[in-house]
Every structure is written in structure tokens, then in C-alpha cells.
N, CA, C and O atoms as CSV, one atom per row, in Angstrom:
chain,resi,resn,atom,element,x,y,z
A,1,UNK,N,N,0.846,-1.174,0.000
A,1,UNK,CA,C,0.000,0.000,0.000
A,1,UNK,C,C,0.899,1.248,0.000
A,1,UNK,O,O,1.865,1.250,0.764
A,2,UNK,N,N,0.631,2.460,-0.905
A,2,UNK,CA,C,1.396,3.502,-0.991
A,2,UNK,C,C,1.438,4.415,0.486
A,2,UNK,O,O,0.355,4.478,1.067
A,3,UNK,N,N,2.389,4.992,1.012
A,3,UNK,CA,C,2.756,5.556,1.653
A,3,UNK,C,C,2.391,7.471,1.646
A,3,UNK,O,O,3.448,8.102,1.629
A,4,UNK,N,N,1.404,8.177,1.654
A,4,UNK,CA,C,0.818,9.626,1.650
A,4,UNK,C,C,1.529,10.487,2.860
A,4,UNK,O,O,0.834,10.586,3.870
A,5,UNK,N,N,2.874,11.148,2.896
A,5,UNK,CA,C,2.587,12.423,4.030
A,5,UNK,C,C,1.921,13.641,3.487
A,5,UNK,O,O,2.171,14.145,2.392
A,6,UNK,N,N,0.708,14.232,4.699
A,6,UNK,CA,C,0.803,15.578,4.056
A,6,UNK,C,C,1.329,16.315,5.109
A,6,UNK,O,O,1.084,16.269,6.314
A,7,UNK,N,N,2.641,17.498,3.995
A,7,UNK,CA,C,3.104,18.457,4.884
A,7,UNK,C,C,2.650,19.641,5.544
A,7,UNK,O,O,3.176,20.753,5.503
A,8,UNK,N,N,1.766,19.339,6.070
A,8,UNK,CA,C,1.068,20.566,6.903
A,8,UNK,C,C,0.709,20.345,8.352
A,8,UNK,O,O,0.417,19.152,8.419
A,9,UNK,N,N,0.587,20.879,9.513
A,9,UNK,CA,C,0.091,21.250,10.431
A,9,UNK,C,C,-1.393,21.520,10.583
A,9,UNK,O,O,-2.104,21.361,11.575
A,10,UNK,N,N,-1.653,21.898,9.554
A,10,UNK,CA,C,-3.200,22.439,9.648
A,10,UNK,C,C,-4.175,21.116,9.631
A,10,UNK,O,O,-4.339,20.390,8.651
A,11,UNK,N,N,-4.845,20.939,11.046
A,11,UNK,CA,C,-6.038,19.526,11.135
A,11,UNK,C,C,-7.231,19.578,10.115
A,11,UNK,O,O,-7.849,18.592,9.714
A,12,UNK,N,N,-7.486,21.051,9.715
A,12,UNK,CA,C,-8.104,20.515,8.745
A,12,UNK,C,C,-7.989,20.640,7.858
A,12,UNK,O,O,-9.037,20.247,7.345
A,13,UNK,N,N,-7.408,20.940,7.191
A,13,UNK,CA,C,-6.617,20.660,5.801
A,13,UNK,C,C,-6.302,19.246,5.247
A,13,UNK,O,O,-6.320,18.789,4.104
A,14,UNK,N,N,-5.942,18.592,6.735
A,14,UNK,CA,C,-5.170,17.064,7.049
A,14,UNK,C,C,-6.597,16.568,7.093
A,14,UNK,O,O,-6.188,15.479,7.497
A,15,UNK,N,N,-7.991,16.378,7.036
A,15,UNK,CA,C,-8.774,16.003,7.790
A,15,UNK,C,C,-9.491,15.613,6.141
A,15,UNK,O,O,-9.893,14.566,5.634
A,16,UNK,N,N,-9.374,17.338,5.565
A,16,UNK,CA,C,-9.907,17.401,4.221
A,16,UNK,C,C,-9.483,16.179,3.334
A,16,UNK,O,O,-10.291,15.318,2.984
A,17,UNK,N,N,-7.977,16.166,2.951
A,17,UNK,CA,C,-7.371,15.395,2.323
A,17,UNK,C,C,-7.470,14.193,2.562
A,17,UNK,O,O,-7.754,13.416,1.650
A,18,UNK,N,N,-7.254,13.746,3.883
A,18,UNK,CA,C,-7.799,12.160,3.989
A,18,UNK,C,C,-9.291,11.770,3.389
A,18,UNK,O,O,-9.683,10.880,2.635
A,19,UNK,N,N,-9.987,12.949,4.138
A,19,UNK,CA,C,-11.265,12.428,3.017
A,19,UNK,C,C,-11.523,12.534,1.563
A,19,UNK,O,O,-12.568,12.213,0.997
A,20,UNK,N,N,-10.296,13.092,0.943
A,20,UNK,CA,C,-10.665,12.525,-0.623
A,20,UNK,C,C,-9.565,11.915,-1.003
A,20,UNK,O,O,-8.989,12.133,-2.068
A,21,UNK,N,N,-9.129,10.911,0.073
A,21,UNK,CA,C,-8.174,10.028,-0.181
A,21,UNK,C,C,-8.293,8.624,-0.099
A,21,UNK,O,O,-7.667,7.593,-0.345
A,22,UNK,N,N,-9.943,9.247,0.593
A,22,UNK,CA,C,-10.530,7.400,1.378
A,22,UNK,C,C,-10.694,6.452,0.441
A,22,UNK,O,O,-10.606,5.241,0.644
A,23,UNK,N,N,-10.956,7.036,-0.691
A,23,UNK,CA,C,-11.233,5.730,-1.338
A,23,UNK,C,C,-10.404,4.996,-2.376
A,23,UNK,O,O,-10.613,4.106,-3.199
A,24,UNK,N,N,-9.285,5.807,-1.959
A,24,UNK,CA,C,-7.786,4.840,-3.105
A,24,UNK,C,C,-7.434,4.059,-1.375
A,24,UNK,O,O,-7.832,4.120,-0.212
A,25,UNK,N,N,-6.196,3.193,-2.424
A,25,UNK,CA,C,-5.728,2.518,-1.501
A,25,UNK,C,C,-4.213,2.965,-0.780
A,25,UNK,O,O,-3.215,2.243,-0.794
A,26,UNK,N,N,-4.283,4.085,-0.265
A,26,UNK,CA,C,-2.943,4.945,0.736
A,26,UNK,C,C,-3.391,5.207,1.789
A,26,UNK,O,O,-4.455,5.587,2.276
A,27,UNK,N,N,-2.137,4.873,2.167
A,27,UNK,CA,C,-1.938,5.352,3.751
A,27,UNK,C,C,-1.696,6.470,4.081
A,27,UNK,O,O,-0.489,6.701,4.153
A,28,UNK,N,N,-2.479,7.446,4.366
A,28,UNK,CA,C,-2.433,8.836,4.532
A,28,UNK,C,C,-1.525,9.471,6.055
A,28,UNK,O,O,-2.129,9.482,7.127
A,29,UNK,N,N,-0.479,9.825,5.994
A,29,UNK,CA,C,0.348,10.322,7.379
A,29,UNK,C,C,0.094,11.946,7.449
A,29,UNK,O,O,-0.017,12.556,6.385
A,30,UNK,N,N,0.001,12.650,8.710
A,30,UNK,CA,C,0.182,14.036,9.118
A,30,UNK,C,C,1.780,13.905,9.743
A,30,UNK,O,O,2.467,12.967,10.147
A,31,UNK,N,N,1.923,15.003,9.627
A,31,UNK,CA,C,3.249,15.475,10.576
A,31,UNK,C,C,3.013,14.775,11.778
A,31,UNK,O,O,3.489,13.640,11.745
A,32,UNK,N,N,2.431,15.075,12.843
A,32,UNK,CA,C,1.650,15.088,13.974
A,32,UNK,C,C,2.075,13.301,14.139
A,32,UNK,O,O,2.941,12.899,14.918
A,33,UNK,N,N,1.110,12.244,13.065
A,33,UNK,CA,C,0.993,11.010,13.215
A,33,UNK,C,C,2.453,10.284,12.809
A,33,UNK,O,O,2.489,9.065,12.640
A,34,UNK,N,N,3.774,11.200,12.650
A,34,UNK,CA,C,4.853,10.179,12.363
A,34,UNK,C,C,5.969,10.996,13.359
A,34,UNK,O,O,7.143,10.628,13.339
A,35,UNK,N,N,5.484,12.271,14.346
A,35,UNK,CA,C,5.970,12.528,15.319
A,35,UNK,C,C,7.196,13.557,15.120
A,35,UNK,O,O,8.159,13.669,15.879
A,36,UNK,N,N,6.843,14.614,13.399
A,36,UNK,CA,C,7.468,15.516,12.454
A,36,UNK,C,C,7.145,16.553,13.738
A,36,UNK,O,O,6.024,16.263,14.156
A,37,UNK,N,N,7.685,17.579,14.457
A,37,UNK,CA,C,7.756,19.021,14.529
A,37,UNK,C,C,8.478,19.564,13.805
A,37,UNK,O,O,9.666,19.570,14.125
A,38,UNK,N,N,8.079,20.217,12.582
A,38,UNK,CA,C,8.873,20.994,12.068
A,38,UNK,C,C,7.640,22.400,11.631
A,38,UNK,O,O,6.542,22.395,12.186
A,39,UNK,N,N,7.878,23.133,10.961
A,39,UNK,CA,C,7.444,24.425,10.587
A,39,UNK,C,C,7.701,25.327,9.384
A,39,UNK,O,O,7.833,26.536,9.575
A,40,UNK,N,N,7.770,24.871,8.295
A,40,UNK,CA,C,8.558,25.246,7.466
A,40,UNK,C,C,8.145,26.578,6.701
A,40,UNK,O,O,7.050,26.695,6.151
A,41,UNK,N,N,8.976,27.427,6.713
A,41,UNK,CA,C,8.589,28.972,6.151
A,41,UNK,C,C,8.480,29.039,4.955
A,41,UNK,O,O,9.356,28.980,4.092
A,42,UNK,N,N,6.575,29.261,4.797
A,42,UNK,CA,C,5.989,29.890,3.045
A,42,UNK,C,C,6.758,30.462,2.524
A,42,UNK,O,O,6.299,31.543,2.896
A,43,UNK,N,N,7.836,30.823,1.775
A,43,UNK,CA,C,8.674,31.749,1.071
A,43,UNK,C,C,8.774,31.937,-0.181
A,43,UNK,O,O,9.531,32.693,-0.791
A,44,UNK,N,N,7.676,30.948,-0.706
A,44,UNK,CA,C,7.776,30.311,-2.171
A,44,UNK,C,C,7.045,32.421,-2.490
A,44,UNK,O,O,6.945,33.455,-1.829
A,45,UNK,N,N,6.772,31.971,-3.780
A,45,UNK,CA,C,6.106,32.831,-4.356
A,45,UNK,C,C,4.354,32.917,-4.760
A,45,UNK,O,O,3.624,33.855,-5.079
A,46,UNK,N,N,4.112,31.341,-4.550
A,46,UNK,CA,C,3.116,30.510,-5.162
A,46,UNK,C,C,2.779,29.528,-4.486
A,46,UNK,O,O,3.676,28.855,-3.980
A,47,UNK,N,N,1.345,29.147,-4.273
A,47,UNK,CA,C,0.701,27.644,-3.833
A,47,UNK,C,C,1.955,26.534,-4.249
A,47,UNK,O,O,2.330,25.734,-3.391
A,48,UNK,N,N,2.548,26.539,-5.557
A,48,UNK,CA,C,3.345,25.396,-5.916
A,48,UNK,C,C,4.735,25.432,-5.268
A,48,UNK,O,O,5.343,24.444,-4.856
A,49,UNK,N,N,5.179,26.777,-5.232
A,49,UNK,CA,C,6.420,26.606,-4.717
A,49,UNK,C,C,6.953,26.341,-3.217
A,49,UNK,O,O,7.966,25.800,-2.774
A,50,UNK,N,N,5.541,27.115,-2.476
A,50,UNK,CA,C,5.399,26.520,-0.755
A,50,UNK,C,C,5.494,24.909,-0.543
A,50,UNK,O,O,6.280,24.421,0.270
A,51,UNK,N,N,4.550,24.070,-1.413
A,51,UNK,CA,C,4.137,22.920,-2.073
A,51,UNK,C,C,5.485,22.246,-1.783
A,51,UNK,O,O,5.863,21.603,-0.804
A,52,UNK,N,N,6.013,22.540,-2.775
A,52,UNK,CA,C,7.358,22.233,-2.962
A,52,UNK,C,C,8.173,22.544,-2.021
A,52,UNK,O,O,9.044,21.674,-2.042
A,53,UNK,N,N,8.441,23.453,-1.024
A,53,UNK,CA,C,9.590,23.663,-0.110
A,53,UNK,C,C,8.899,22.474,0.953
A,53,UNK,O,O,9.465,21.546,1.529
A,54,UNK,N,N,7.982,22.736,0.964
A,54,UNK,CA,C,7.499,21.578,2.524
A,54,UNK,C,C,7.749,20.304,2.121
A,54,UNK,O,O,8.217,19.544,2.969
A,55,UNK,N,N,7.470,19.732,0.600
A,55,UNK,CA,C,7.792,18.319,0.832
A,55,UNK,C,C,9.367,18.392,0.489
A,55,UNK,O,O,9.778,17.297,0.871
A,56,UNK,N,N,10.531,19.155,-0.064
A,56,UNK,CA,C,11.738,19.184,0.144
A,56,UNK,C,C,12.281,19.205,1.390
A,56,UNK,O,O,13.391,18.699,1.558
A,57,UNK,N,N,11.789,19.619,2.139
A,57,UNK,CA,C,12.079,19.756,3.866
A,57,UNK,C,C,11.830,18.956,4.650
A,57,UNK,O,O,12.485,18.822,5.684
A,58,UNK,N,N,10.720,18.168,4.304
A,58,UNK,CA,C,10.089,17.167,5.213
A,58,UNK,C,C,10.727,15.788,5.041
A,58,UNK,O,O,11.059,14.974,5.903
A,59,UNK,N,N,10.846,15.713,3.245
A,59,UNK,CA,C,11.294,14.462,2.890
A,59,UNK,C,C,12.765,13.698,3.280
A,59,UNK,O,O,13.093,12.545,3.562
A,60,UNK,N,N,13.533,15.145,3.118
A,60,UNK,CA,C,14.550,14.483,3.747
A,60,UNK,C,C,15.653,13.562,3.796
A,60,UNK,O,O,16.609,13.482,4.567
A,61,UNK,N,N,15.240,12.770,2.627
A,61,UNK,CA,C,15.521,11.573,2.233
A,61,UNK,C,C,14.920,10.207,2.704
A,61,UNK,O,O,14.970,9.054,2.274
A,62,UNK,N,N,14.318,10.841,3.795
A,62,UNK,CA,C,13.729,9.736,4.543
A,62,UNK,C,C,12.882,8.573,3.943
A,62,UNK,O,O,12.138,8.719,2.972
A,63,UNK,N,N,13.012,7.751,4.416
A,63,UNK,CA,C,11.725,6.604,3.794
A,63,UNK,C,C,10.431,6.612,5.155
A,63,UNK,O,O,10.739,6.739,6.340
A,64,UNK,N,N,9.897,6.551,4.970
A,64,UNK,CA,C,8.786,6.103,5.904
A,64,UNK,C,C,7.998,4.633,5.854
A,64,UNK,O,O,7.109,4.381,6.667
């Protein structure tokens, strides 16, 4: 089963997305549920480029 973080803080944002996620087959993670404090500063210019700095920051290289 695919692996989903979303990079945000915001519960409902996180709340939104799981619910139009319910019906594929992913595992949807928050920051919060894999034990992420981080905060990462909007600086982009654009919805895409914020987008983009949070999952560059979050990811990490990490696997989950």
C-alpha cells in the first residue's frame, strides 16, 4: 500500500485530504501522526512553490 505524508500542520486541511483520499488505496500520514515538529517557512512565491519547499524539507531523504 502507498505511503501519503501531508506536509502541513493544519487539522483541517489534514482532515480534508484524507477524506478525498478514502477511497484509493494509501496510507495517509500528518506530521503530527509520524511525530514531524517541524514548521517550514511559506517563502515560495506561489501555492506550488510553498508545495514544494514543505515536501523538500520534510522528505529528507527519509523513507517512511
Amino acid at each position: 500500500m502507498e505511503k501519503v505524508v501531508i506536509a502541513s500542520n493544519n487539522q483541517g486541511k489534514i482532515k480534508e485530504i484524507k477524506a478525498m483520499l478514502a477511497d484509493f488505496q494509501v496510507n495517509v500520514y500528518s506530521l503530527k501522526d509520524l511525530g514531524i515538529d517541524v514548521d517550514v517557512a511559506e517563502t515560495g512565491t506561489s501555492f506550488q512553490e510553498n508545495a514544494a519547499l514543505k515536501a523538500e524539507t520534510i522528505s529528507g531523504g527519509q523513507q517512511i
